[in-house]
N, C-alpha and C positions, 0 to 999 in steps of 0.2 A: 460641560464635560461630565459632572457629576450625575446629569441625568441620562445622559446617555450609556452611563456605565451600569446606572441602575436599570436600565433595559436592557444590557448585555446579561448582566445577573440573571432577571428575571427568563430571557429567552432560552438559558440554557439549563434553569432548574427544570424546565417544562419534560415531562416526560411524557416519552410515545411509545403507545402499546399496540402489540399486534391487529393488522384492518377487521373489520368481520370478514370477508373476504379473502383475507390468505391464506395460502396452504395450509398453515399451521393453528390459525385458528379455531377450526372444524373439532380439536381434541378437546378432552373432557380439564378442565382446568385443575378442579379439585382433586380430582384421579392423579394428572400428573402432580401434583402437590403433595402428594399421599405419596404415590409411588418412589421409595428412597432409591438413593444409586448407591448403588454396592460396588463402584469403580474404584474408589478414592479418587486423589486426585493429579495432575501432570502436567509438566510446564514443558517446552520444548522453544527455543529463544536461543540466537546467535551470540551467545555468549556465558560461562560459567557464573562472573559473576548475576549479570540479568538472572538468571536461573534459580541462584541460590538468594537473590532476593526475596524470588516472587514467591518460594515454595517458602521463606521465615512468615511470610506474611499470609499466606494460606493456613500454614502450623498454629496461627495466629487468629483464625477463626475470619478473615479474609476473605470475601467473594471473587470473584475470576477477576474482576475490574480492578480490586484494588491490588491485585495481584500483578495486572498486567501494568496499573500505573508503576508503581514499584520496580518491575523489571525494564520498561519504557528509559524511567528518569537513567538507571545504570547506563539500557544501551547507549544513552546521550553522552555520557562517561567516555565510555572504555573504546567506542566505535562511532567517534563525532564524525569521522567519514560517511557514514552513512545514514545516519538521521539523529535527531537530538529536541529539544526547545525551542530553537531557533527556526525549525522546518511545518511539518501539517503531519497528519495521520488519518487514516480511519479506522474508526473498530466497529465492529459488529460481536453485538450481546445479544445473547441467550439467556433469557433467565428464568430458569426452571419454576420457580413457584408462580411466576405468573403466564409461564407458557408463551413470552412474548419474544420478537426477536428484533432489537433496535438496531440501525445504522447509525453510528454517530457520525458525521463529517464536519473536520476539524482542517480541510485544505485550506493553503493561503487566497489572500484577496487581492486582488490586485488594488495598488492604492487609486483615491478620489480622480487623480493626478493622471491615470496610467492612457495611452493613447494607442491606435497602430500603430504610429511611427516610433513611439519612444525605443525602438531597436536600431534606429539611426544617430549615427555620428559623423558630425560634419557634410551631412546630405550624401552620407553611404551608410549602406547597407553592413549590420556589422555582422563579422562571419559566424558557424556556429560556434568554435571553440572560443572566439571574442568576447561571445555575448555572455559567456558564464559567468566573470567575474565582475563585471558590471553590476554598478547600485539598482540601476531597471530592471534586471531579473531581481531582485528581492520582491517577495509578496510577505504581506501581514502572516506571521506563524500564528498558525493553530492549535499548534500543539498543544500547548497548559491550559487553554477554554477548555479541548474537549477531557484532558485528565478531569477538571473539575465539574463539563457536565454529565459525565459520564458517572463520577464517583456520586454526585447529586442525588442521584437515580439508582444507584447499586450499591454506594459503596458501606462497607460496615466498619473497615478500621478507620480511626480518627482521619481526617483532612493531614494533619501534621504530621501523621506520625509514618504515612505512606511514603513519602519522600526520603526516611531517616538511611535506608539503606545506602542510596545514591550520595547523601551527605557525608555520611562518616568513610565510604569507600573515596570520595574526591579529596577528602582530607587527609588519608590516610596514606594513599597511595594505591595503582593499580599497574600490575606491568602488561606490556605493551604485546598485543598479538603480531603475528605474524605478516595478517594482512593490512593491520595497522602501519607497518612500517612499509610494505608495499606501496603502499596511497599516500603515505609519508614520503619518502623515495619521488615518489613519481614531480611532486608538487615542488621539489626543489628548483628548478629555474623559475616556476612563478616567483616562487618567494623571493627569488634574487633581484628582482625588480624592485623592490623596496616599497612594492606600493599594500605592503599587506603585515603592519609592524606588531598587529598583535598576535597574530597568528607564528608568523615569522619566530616571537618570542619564545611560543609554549609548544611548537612543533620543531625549532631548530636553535634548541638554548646554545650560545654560545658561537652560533651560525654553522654547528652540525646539527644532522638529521639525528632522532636517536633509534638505537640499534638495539639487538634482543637482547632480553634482559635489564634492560632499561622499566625502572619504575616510576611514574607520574603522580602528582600530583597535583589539583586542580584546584586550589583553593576559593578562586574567582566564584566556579560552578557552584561548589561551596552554600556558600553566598548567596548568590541566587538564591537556590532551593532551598535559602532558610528562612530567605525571606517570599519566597510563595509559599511556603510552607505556616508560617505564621500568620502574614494577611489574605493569604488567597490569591486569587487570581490577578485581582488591585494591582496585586508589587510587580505585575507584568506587563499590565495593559495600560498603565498609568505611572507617573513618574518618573524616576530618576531612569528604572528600566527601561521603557518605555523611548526615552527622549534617546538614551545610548544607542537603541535600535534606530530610530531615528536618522540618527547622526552618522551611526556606523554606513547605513542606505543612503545615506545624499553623498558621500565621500564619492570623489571622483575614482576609474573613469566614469563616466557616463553617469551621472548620480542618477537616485530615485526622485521622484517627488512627493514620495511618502511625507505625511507628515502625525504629529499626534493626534488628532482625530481620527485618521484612519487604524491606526492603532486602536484607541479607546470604542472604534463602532467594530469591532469586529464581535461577529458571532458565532458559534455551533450550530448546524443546521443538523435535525432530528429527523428522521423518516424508518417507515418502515422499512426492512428490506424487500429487496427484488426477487422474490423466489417463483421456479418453475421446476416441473417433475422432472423425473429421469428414471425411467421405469417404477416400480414400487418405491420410490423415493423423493425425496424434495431440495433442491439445492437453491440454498440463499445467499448473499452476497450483496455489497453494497450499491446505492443507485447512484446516477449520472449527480456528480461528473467525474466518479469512478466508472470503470468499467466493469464492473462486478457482472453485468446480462449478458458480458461473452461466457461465462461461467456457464450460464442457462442453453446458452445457443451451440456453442460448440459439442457437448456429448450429444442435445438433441438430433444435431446433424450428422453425427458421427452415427449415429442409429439408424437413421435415415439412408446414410449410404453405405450401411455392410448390406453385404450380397448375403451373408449366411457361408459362404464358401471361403473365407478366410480362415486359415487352420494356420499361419506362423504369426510371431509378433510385428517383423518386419508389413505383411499383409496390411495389419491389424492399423501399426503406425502408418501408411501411405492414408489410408485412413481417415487417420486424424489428424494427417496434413491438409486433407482439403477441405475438413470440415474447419479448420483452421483461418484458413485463406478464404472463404465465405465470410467466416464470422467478422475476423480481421478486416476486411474491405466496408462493412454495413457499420463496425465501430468506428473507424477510422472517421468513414462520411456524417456517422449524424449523432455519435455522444459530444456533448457540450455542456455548462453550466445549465441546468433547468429554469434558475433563475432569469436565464437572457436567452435562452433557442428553445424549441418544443423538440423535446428528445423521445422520439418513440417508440419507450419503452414496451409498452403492454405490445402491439404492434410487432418490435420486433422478437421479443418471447414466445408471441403466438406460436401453439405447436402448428396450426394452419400454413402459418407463415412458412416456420423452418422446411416443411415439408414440402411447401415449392417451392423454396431456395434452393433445397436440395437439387432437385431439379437443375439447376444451373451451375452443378460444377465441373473447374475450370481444368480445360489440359493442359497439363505439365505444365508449358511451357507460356501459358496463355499468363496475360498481366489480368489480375483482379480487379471486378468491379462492385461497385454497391449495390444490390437490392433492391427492389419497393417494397417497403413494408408494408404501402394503403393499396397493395394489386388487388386485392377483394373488395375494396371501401371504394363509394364513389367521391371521396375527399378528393378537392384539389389543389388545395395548398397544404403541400409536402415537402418536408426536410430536404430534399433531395434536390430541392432547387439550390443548397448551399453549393460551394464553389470545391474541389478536391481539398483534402488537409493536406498539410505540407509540416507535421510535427515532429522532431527530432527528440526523443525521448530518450534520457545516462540513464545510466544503473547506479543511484547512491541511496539504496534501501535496507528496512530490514524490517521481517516479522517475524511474531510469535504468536503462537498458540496454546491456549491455556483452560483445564477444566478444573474445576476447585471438587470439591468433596461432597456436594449437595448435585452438581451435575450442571451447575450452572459454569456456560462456555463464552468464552472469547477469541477470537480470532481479529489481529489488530497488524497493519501496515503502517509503520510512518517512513516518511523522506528529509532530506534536506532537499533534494536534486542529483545536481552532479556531487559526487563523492568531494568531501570539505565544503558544499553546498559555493557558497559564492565565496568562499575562501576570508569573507570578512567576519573576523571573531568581535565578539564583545561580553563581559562578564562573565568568559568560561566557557561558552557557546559558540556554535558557527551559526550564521544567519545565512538562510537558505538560498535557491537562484530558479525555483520552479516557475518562477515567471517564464521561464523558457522553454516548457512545458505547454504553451499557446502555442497554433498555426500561425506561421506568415499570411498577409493577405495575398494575393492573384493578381497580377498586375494592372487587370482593368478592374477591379476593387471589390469581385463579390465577394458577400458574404461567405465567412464559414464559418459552422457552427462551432470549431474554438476558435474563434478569431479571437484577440485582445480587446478588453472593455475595462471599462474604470470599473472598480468592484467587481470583477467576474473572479471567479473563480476559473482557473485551468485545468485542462481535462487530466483523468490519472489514469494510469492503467494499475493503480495500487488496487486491491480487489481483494480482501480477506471471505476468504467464505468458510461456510460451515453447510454440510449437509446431513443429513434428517431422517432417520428409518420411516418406517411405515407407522409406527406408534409414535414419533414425535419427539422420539427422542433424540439425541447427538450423536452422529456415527462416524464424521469426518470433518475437523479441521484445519486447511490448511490454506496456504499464503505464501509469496516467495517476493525476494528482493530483485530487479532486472530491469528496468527501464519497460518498457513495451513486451517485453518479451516475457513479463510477468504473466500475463494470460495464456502464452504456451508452458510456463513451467507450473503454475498452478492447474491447467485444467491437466496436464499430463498428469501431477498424483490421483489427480476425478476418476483419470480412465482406468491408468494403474492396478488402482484398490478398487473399484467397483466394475471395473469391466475386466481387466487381463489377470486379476488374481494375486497380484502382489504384496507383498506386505509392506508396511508403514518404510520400512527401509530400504527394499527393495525398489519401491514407488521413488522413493525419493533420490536413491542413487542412479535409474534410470536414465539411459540418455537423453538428453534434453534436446528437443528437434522445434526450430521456432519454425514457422512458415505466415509470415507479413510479407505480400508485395509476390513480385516474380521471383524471388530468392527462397531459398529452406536454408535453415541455420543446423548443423550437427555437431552435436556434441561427440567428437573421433576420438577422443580422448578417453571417454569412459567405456567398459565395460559392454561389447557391444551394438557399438558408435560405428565402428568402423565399418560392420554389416548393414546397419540401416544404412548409412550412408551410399555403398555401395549399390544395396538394393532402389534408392530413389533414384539414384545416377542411369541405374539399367529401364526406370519405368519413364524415365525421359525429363525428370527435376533440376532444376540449375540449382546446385547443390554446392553451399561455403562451408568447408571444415569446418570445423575450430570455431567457429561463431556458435553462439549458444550456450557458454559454458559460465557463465556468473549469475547462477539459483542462487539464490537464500529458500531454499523453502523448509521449514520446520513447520510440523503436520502430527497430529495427532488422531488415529485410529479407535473406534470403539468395536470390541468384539464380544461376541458370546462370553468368552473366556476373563475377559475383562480389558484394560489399554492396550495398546503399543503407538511407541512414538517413534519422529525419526528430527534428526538436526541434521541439515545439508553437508554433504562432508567436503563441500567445498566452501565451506564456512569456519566458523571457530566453535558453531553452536552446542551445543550435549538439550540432554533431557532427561529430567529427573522425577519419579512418580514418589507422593505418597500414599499409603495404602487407605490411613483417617486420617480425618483432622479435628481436630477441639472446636466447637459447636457452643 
């Protein structure tokens, strides 16, 4: 095991720098190196204390990474409903002196163990809300690999001392948000089953739920993070931690069959990002088996099918509803772990591509389909021989976005899954349920490219992006929390602030319009909701109120003038700039 961990070590100090070949490569290196930012710098993250973390630690002479690890460990804190330690993440960095721009992916693995059937109990089929709480949706977390390969590579304040904030705020005490006790609330009849005691413990002391005003304390997490904090990654992937995850994942119903090897071989996988133009500009985002290339595809096709004659917003969004439902149907069919399916990427980036996709969109009322990416290629073994997805994606996320004072950016997503991830706590933490996050297979067994694999990774629709002026520098990051529905509420602040003219706040309080599948999702709720909605109803759209409405997106803005941020206001998030920082 010892040597397999010193291969984990090793794979994840490895650092990856921008191809010759991307977008962003073409700039003059030394130029951008020279060229200082005159922004200072801003954090923008679903929660005050996250926030006030990350900005001690930027004041602290702090790069974006170790800023965002910092603010990360809190969100584990104060909002373990929706991502933590125990979950995955991806970030994607910026890092101005060297002009490069890394994906980190930090998603869970499915264990040695994992099979297509392991979603069966007693030779049935288990339903979706069933399967959430089950040891079999547990996959290996990635989260603390990637804080550490990430920090490897960027970080400048100490290993130890990034964590401190998260330490002393679990020790100390943290009160209890609003949506916290929502998700708290909601989780009471599981709890009453008895089959979930530590959770049960720190979420309903005394066998109530607690209520506002209520302050916590976490000592367990503590803990934890004192001891990755002292040995590193080790006190995670290996030992005592290590065997509790373990243990906690084999626990009935339906155990894992996780064991410590799987644990001890987990990796960080490093790549370039995915980036493709959009007008005078370059938008990057992370690669399969995130979905970061709907980021690329969607404005490309929303370009693709304005007439030019659109003069209201409602116009503007029908829009980029269908440029939506294109991209949606081509992800849906053929992102998968790279590792186990040929995801084609460049293929479906291609402006070639998008431009006769465009071509094929669907009316109102038509059910979406997928693509050929290889219509130009005489390829003939293609993706598209996999079988329909069938992937049922919760909302239990959260991102933030961060630029430090040298200009270097990060834009970072992590998960448990479902909000309290698989509801099994251990050492202060919730242990995640993304395994759930896989397609079912088809009844006569084709393949699909997420199907379930021993070591695969599950497909995300988490997708942090950051896009690029025409000099290379940073002009827009943003990311949002939503199950699948992450890719309409992120590209919607893309079109927002680069196409309809909004600003960072505006973009982000925007109604949020999903459109996967034969349905559009409206957010009627907000500001203007009510119109769109009515307007897709009159162009012949099967149109669900109310559906659409749980964004996390916290997004940060670069202008002439200098920042602006926005935190979801249907969130808990703020954003806080500073002007320098100590160097």
């Amino acid at each position: 095991m010892t040597r397999v961990f010193v291969l984990f070590l090793y794979l994840v100090l490895a650092a990856c720098s921008q191809a010759p070949d991307s977008p962003l490569a073409d700039q003059n290196t030394s130029a951008t190196a020279e060229n200082t930012w005159p922004h200072g710098a801003m954090v923008s993250a679903a929660n005050p204390d996250a926030v006030a973390a990350a900005i001690e630690v930027l004041e602290e002479g702090g790069h974006a990474v170790d800023a965002a690890i910092a603010a990360h460990a809190v969100l584990g804190l104060v909002e373990p409903e929706s991502s933590g330690i125990g979950g995955s993440a991806f970030m994607l960095v910026y890092d101005r002196a060297s002009n490069s721009t890394t994906a980190y992916n930090g998603r869970e693995k499915a264990p040695s163990g994992a099979s297509s059937t392991m979603f069966m109990l007693n030779g049935e089929p288990l339903g979706g809300r069933e399967k959430w709480s089950t040891g079999v949706s547990v996959g290996v977390p990635g989260t603390v690999a990637l804080y550490h390969a990430a920090h490897s590579a960027h970080g400048r304040i100490e290993w130890s001392a990034i964590l401190q904030p998260a330490i002393d705020l679990a020790s100390n005490g943290f009160e209890v948000t609003d949506k916290f006790l929502v998700y708290n609330g909601a989780l009471e009849p599981t709890i009453a089953t008895g089959a979930f005691p530590n959770a049960a413990a720190y979420l309903f002391p005394g066998g109530k739920p607690h209520v506002a005003g209520d302050r916590i304390t976490n000592t367990a997490y503590a803990a934890t993070l004192q001891r990755i904090a002292v040995e590193g990654p080790s006190a995670f992937y290996a030992g005592e931690l290590a065997q509790a995850i373990v243990d906690r994942a084999q626990t009935a119903p339906a155990g894992s069959s996780m064991t410590m090897d799987d644990i001890a071989n987990f990796t960080v996988v490093e790549r370039e990002a995915v980036c493709g133009p959009f007008r005078e500009m370059t938008i990057c985002s992370t690669p399969p088996p995130s979905s970061g290339l709907a980021h690329i595809m969607i404005p490309a096709l929303y370009d693709e099918l304005l007439s030019g004659d659109e003069e209201s917003i409602e116009e503007k969004v029908a829009v980029f509803i269908d440029a939506q439902r294109l991209a949606y149907a081509d992800r849906d069919q053929f992102v998968g772990d790279p590792e186990f399916v040929d995801v084609p990427v460049e293929q479906l980036t291609d402006p070639g591509y998008l431009k006769h996709r465009a071509t094929e969109r669907f009316a109102p009322a038509a059910d979406p389909v997928h693509g050929d990416p290889f219509f130009a290629t005489p390829e003939a073994e293609a993706a598209w021989n996999y079988a329909p997805d069938a992937t049922i994606e919760v909302a239990g996320t959260s991102h933030l976005s961060i630029i430090d004072g040298e200009g270097n950016a990060v834009s970072m997503t992590a998960s448990v899954g479902y909000p309290w991830g698989s509801i099994r706590m251990t050492n202060g933490f919730f242990l995640n349920n993304q395994l759930t996050d896989f397609s079912g297979a088809p009844a006569d067994g084709t393949p699909v490219a997420n199907g379930i694999a021993a070591g695969k990774r599950p497909r995300s629709s988490m997708s942090p992006t950051i896009v690029f002026d025409n000099s290379g520098d940073p002009l827009l990051l943003t990311g949002s929390a939503g199950g699948s529905s992450i890719i309409a509420y992120t590209t919607k602040t893309l079109l927002a602030v680069l196409d309809w003219g909004l600003t960072a706040k505006e973009a982000t309080d925007f109604p949020n319009v999903v459109a996967r599948g034969k349905t559009v999702g409206v957010e009627v709720s907000a500001d203007g909701g009510q119109a769109i909605a009515d307007d897709l109803v009159a162009r012949g759209y099967n149109v669900q109120p109310g559906r659409g409405e749980n964004s996390g997106l916290h997004i940060i803005v670069v202008g002439p003038e200098g920042m602006s941020g926005s935190a979801d206001r249907r969130r808990h998030g703020t954003v806080e700039a500073i002007p320098s920082v100590k160097r």
